[in-house]
C-alpha positions in Angstrom: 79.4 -17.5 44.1 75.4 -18.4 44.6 75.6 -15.4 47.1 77.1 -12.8 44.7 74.7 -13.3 42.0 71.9 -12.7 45.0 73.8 -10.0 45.6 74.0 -8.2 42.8 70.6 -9.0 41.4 68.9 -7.7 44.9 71.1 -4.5 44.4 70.4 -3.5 41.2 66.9 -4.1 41.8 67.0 -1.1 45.0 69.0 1.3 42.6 67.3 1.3 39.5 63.5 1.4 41.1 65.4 4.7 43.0 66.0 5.8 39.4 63.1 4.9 37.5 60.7 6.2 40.0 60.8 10.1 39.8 60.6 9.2 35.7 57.9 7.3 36.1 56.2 10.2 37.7 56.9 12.2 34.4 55.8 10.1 31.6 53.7 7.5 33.1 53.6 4.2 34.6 52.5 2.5 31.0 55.6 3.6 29.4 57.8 2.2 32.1 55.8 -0.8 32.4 56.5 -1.6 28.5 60.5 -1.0 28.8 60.6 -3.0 32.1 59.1 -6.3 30.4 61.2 -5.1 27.2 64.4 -4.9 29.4 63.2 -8.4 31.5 62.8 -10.4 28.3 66.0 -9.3 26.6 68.1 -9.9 30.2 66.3 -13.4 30.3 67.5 -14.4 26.6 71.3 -13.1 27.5 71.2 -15.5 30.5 71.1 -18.8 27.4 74.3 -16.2 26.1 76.1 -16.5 29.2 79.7 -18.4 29.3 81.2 -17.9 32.3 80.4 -16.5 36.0 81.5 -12.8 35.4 79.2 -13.0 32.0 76.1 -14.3 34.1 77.1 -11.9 36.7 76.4 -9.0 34.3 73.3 -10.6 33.3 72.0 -11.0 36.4 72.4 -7.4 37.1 70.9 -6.8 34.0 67.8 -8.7 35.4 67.9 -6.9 38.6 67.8 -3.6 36.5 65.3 -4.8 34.9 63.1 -6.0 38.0 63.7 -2.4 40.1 62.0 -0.7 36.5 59.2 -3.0 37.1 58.6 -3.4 40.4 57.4 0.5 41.8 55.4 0.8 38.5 53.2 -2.3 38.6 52.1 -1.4 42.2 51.9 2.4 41.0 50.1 1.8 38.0 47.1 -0.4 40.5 46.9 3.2 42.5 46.8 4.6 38.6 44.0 2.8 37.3 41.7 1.1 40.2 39.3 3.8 42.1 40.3 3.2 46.2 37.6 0.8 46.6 38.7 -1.3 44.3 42.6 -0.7 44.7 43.1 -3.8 47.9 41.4 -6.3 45.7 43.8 -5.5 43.0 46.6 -5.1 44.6 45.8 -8.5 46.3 45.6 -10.3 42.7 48.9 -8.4 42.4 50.6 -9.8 45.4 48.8 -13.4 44.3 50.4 -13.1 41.1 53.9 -12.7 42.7 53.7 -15.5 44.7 51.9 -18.1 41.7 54.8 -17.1 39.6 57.1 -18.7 42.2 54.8 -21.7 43.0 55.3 -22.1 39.3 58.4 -21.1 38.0 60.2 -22.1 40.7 59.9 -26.0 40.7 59.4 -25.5 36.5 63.4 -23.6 36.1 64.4 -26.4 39.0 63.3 -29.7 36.8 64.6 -27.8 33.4 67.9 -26.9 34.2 68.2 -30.2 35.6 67.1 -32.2 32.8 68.0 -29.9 29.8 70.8 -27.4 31.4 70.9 -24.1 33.2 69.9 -22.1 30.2 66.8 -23.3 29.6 64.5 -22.3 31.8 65.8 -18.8 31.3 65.5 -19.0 27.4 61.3 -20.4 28.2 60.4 -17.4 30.6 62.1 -14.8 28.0 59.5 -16.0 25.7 56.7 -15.8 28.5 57.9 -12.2 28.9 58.2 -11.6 25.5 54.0 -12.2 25.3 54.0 -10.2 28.5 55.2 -7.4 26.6 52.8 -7.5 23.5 50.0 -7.9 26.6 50.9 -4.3 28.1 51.8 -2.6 24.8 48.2 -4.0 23.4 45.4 -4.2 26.2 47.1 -2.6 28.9 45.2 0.7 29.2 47.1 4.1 29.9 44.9 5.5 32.6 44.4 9.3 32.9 46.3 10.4 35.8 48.3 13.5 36.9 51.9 14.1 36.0 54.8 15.4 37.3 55.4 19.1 36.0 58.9 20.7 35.2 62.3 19.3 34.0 63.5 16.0 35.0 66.8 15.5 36.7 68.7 14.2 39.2 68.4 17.5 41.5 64.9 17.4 40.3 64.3 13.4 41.9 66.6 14.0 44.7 64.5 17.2 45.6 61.5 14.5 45.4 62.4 11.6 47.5 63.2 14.5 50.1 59.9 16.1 49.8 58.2 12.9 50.2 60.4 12.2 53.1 59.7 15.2 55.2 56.4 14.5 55.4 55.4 12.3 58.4 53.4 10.0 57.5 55.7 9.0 54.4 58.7 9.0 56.7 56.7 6.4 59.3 55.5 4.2 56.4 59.5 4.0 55.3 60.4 2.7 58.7 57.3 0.6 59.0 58.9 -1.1 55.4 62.5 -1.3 56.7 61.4 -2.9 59.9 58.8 -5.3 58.0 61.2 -6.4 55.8 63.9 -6.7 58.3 61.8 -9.2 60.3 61.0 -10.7 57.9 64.1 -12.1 56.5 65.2 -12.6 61.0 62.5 -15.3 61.1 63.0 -16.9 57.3 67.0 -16.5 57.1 67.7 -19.7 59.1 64.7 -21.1 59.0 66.0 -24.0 56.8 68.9 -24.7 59.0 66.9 -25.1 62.3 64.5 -27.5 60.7 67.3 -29.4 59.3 69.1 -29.3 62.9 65.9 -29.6 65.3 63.6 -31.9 63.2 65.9 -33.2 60.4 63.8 -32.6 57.7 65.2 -33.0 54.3 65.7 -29.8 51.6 62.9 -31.5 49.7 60.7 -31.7 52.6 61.8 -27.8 53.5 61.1 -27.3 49.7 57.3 -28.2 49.8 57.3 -26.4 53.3 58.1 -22.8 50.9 55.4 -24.2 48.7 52.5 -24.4 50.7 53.7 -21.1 52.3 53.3 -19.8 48.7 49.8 -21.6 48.4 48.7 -19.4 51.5 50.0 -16.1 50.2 48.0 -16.7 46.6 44.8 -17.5 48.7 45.5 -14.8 51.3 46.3 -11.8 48.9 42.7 -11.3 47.2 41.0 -11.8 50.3 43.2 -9.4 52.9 42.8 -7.3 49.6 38.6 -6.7 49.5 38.6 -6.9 53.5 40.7 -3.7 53.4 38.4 -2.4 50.9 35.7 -2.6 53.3 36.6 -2.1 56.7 39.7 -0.2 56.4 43.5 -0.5 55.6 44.8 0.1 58.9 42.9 -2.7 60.7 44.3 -5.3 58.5 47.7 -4.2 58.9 47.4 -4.1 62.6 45.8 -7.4 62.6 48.0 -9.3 60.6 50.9 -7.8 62.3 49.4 -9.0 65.5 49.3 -12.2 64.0 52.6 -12.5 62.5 54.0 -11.8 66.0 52.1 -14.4 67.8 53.0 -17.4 64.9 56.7 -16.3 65.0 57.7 -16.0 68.6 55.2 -19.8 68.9 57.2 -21.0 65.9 60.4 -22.9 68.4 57.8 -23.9 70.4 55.0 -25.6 68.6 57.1 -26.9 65.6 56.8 -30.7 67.0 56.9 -32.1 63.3 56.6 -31.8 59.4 52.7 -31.3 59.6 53.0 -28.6 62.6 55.6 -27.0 60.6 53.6 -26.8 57.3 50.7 -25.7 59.1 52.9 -22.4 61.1 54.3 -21.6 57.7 51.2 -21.6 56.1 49.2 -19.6 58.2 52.2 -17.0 58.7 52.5 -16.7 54.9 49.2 -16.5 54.5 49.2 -13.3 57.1 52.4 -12.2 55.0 50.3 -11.2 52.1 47.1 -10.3 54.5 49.4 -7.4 55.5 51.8 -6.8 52.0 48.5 -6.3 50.1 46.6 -3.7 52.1 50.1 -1.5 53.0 51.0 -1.3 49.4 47.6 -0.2 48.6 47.3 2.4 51.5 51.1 3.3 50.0 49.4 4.0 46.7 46.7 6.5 48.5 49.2 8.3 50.3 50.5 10.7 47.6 48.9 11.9 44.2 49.7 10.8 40.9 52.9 12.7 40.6 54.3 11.6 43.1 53.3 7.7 43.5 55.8 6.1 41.0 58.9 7.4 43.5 56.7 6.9 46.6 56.7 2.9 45.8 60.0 2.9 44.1 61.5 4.4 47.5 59.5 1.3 49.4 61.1 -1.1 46.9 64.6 0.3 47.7 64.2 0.4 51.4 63.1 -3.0 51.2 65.6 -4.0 50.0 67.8 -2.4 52.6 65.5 -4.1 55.3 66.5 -7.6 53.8 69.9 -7.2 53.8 69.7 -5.4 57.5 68.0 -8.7 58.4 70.0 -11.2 56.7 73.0 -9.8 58.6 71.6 -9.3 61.9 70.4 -12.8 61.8 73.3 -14.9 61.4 74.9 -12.8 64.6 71.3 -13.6 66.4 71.4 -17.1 65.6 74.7 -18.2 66.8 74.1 -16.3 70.3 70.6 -16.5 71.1 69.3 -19.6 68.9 66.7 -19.8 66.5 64.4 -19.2 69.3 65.8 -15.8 70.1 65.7 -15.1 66.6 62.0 -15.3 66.0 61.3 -13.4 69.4 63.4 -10.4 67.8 61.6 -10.7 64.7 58.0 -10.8 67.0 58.8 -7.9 68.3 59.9 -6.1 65.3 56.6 -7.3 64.0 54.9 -5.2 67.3 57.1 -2.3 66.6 55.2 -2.4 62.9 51.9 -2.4 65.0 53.1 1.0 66.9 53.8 2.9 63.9 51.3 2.2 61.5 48.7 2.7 64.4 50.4 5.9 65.8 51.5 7.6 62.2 49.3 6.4 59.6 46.3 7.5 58.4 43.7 5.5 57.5 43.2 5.9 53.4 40.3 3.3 52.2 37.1 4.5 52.1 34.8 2.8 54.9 32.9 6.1 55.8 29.7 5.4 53.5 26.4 7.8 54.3 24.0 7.3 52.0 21.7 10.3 50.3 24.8 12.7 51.3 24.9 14.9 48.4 28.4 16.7 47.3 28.7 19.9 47.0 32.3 20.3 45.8 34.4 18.8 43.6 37.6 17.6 44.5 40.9 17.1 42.0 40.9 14.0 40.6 43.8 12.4 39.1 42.2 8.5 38.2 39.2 7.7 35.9 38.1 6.1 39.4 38.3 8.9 41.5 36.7 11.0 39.2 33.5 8.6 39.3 33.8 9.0 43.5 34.3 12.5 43.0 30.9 12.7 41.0 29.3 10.0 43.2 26.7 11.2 45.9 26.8 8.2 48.0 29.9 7.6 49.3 33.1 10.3 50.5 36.3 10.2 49.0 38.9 11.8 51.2 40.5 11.3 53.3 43.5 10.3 50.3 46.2 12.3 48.6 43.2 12.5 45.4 40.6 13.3 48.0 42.9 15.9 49.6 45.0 14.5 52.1 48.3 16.2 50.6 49.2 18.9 52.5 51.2 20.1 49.3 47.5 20.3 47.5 46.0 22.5 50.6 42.7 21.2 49.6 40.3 21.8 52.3 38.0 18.7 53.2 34.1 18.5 53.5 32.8 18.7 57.0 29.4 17.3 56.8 26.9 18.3 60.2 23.3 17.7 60.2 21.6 20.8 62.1 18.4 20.1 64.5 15.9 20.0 62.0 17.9 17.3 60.0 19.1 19.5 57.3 22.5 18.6 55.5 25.6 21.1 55.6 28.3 21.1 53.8 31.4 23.8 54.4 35.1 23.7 53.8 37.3 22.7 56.7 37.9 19.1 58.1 36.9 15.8 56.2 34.2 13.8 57.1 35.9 12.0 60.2 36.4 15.3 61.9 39.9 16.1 61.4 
């Protein structure tokens, strides 16, 4: 039964962000933000309502309905708002604020249910989103950004999602998410059970272990976040990734005890959100306004479809390779991420700074941030969807060359890297 509600919360939260994306794209993330914590707080009440499974079966769905509105749009509406040097250090807050909620409300629902009954901690955070709501509705700006033109449909999203898919860079960075999120859940599926089998360690003791893993990802998130600001979103990535694969494929081997466990799952957590933050930021740069909202509601789908990928393949894995064999999969799945965000992806954040270089041009503009980089003479903007990295746009870049004498030119072409 604890497996169907999963279930069907995990699978209405991959439809609806598929659904709510493309509308996001047409009225703006601010609207959708407001019916998603709306929808969250009324599904959260119904749960206290609930009388038997198939009722808090529907409720959970409800939930999960109302988690796929919210989840695309609160990483869309960061690519929205922040300018790109600012948009890793808030999507890093972001990511942190995911993983304090769980730190939180975890261990909070655990002891309530427990010492006042199930509904109770469902009845508290409907409240907690209830002020959520008033929050967006009364201090959350509505940032200036581009919509999506013409009528909405279903032709009209389907038509989008395929536009966004033919393009090869999108279609790498959908792969890269199905594969991160397939390892992913390889290496944390049976986690639990080999400690339990290998080490005996008790479901408390595995309990704290998730814990400090969620410490690390709240420290990490900021921090991979502002790195990626300043020397690029690809490094990070490919760094973390590199990372990843070295904790999980040691993880059988130098798990000795409690303390060595702790400290693997820390430091792989903590690498966890080093990468998350700065590929859902470069995610953000990838497309223009009208067309982020389905761009991260696709990711949230496919990741979706990456967890349950990995949670099947990994019960298979375990019983005929061992947890060992498990994690070496799920290392090199990890590699496979390194491949393709190295080969396919293009680098997005802004690290190519050349003081006194004066622009010439001005470049469309669809955030109040890009608009101050677009009017800003000492740094570049491209090479981003806002910049001019859509192909759809056919905006041609600046190609800045400096003649013998030192003089500054500036004609259409490449961007500033050459390309």
């Amino acid at each position: 039964m604890l497996g169907t509600l999963i279930t069907s919360y995990a699978v209405a939260v991959g439809a609806f962000s598929l659904v709510v994306g493309p509308i996001s794209d047409h009225v703006g993330r601010h609207q959708i933000l407001l019916v998603g914590t709306a929808l969250l707080t009324v599904s959260l009440a119904a749960h206290g309502l609930a009388w038997d499974f198939a009722s808090l079966l529907a409720v959970r769905g409800l939930a999960g309905i109302a988690g796929g509105v919210l989840n695309g749009a609160a990483v869309a509406y960061v690519g929205d708002y922040f300018p790109r040097e600012q948009r890793g250090w808030a999507n890093g807050w972001v990511f942190s604020g995911f993983a304090a909620g769980q730190i939180a409300g975890i261990p909070l629902g655990a002891i309530l249910a427990e010492q006042l009954g199930f509904r109770i901690p469902f009845l508290l955070f409907a409240v907690l989103m209830a002020v959520t709501f008033v929050l967006v509705w009364t201090t959350v700006p509505k940032p200036d950004v581009q919509l999506a033109a013409g009528k909405l449909s279903f032709g009209s999203a389907i038509d989008a999602y395929a536009t966004l898919l033919r393009r090869p860079e999108i279609a790498a960075a959908t792969v890269v998410f199905i594969v991160m999120f397939m390892g992913n859940a390889l290496y944390t599926t049976y986690l639990p059970t080999w400690l339990e089998s290998t080490l005996g360690m008790s479901g408390t003791a595995i309990g704290a272990m998730f814990f400090v893993g969620g410490i690390a990802n709240v420290l990490a998130g900021p921090q991979a976040g502002t790195l990626s600001d300043r020397v690029g979103r690809k490094r990070v990535i490919v760094a973390a990734s590199i990372g990843i694969a070295v904790v999980m494929f040691a993880m059988p081997f130098l798990a000795v005890g409690v303390f060595a466990v702790y400290a693997l799952f820390f430091v792989v957590m903590g690498l966890f959100a080093s990468r998350a933050t700065p590929f859902q930021t470069m995610l953000t740069e990838l497309v223009s306004g009208d067309q982020r909202g389905s761009l991260m509601s696709l990711t949230v789908g496919i990741g979706q479809v990456g967890s349950g990928i990995g949670g099947a393949l990994a019960g298979g894995a375990y019983v005929a390779v061992g947890y060992d064999g498990t994690t070496a999969i799920a290392a090199g799945a990890m590699i496979l991420i390194v491949v393709l965000v190295w080969r396919y992806l293009p680098e997005t954040a802004q690290i190519d700074v050349r003081p006194g270089v004066e622009r010439t041009d001005q470049l469309t503009a669809d955030t109040p941030g890009e608009l101050a980089c677009g009017q800003t003479y000492d740094a570049f903007c491209g090479p981003t969807a806002e910049g001019g990295y859509s192909l759809e746009k056919s905006i041609a870049y600046e190609q800045v060359r400096r003649d013998a004498d030192g003089e500054i030119h500036v004609s259409p072409g490449d961007d500033a890297s050459g390309r």
